[in-house]
C-alpha positions in Angstrom: 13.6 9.1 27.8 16.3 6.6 28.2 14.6 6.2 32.0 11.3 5.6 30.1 13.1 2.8 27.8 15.1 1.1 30.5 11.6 0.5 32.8 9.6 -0.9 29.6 12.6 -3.2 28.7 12.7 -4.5 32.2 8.9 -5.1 32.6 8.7 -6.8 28.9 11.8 -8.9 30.3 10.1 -9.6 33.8 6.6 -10.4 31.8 8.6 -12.8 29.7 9.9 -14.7 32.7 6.6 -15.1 34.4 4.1 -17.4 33.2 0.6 -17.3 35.0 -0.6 -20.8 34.4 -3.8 -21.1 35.5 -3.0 -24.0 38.0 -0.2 -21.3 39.1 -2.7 -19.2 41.5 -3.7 -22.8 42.9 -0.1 -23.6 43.9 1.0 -20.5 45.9 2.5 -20.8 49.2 4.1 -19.5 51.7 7.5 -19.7 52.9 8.5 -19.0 56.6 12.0 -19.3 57.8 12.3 -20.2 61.7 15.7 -19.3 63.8 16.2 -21.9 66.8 15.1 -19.1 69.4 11.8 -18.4 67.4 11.4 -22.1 67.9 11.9 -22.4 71.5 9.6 -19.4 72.5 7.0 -21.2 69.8 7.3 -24.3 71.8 6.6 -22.3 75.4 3.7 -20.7 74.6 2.3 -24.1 72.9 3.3 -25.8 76.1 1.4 -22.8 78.2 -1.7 -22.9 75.5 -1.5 -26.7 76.0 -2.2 -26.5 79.8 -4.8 -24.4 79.5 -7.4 -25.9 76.9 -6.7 -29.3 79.1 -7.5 -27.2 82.5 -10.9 -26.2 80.6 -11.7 -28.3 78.5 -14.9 -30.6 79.3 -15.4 -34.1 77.8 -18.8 -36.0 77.2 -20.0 -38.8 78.5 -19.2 -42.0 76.4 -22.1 -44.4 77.4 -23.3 -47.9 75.5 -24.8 -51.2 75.4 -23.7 -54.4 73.9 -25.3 -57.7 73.3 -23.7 -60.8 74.8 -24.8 -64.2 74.1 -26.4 -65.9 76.4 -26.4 -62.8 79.0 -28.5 -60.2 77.5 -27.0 -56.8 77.5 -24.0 -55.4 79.1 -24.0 -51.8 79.5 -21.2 -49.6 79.9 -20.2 -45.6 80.8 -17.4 -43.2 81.3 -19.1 -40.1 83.2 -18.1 -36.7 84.9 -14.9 -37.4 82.9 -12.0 -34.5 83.9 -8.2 -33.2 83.7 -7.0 -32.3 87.0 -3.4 -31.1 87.5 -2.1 -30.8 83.9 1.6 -29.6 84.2 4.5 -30.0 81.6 7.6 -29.8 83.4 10.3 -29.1 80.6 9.7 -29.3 76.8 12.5 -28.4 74.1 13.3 -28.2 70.7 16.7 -29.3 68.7 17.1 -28.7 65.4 20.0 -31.5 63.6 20.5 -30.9 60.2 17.2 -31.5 58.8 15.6 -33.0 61.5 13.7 -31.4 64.5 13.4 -33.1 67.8 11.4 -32.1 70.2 11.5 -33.4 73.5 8.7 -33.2 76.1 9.7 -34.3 79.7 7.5 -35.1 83.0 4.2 -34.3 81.8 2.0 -35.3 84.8 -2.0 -35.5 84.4 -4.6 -36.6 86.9 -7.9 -38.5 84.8 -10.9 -38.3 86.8 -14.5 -39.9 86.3 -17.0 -42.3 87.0 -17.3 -45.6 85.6 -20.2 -47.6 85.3 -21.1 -51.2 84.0 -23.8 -54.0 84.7 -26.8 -56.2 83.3 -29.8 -54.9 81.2 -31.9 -57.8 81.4 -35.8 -58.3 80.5 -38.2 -57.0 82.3 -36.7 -53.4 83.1 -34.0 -55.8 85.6 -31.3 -53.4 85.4 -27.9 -54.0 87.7 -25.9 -51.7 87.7 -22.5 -50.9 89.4 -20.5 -47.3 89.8 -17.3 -46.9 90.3 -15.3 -43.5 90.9 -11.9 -43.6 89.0 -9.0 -41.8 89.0 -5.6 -42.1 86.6 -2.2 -40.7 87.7 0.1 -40.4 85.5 3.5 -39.0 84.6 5.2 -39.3 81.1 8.1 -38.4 79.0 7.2 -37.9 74.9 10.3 -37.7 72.3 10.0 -37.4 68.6 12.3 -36.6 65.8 10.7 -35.6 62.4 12.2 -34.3 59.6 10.6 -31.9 57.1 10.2 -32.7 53.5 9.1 -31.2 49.9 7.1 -33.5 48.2 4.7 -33.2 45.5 4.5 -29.5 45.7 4.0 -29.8 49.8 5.7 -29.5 53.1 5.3 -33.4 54.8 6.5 -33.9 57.9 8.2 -37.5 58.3 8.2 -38.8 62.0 11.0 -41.3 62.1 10.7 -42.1 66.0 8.6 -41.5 68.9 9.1 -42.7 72.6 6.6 -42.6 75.0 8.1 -43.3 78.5 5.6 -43.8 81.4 7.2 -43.2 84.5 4.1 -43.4 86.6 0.8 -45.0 86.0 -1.7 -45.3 88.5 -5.4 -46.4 89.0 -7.5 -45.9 91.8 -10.8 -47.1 91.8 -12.7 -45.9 94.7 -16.0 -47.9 95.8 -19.2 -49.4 94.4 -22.0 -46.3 94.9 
């Protein structure tokens, strides 16, 4: 009986405590607590994940015309566009007090495509040129954010980002 008494007092006390505002249910959340390893094995199989969707991935064809004065129209297209060789050497995360850096290092990517411009002119002239591309590249990406509580939400706050190119390359091979 004095069981009985002890668990009703507790849940009237509890009940008392909690208020279910209707706006309450709107604002729940969850909270997740990350350790440093957690974070680094997080950021490996994002870096693997990363490589993949790029090594499949396909890209449409971006293709226009503009209006020039006095020349008529110009048109314009990036074809057959592609991601060869995607590889992220090293990537890391640092946690400093509140901040989290992460720091990406020698990410190397080969663009591939086919450009194309010319003349549209009047009656059905049409010059065009093609051009095969091809952009090598090699980069190192740093950024520091720091995660914040505001208005009833997680923010993240990006203080810095560096991009370094180390390599940057275009090769433009022929007029088909």
């Amino acid at each position: 009986m004095l069981r009985a008494l002890v668990v009703l007092a507790a849940l009237g006390s509890t009940s008392l405590a909690c208020t279910f505002e209707p706006s309450s249910f709107n604002n729940a959340g969850l909270v997740v607590r990350i350790t440093k390893p957690a974070a680094l094995e997080l950021n490996q199989q994002t870096t693997q994940v990363v490589q993949a969707a790029f090594h499949h991935a396909t890209y449409p064809n971006i293709t226009g015309e503009k209006t020039m004065k006095f020349l008529g129209k110009v048109a314009y297209g990036l074809t057959n566009i592609h991601i060869d060789d995607l590889s992220i050497e090293n990537s890391e995360v640092d946690f400093k007090g509140d901040t989290i850096n992460i720091d990406i290092q020698n990410v190397s990517a080969s663009f591939k495509g086919t450009l194309s411009y010319g003349y549209v002119g009047a009656w059905w002239l049409k010059l065009i040129h093609l051009i095969d591309f091809e952009i090598e590249s090699s980069i190192d990406l740093q950024i520091k954010s720091k995660l914040t509580c505001e208005k009833e939400h997680v923010a993240v706050v990006t203080s810095d980002c560096c991009l370094t190119f180390h390599k940057l390359i275009l090769h433009l091979q022929g007029d088909k």
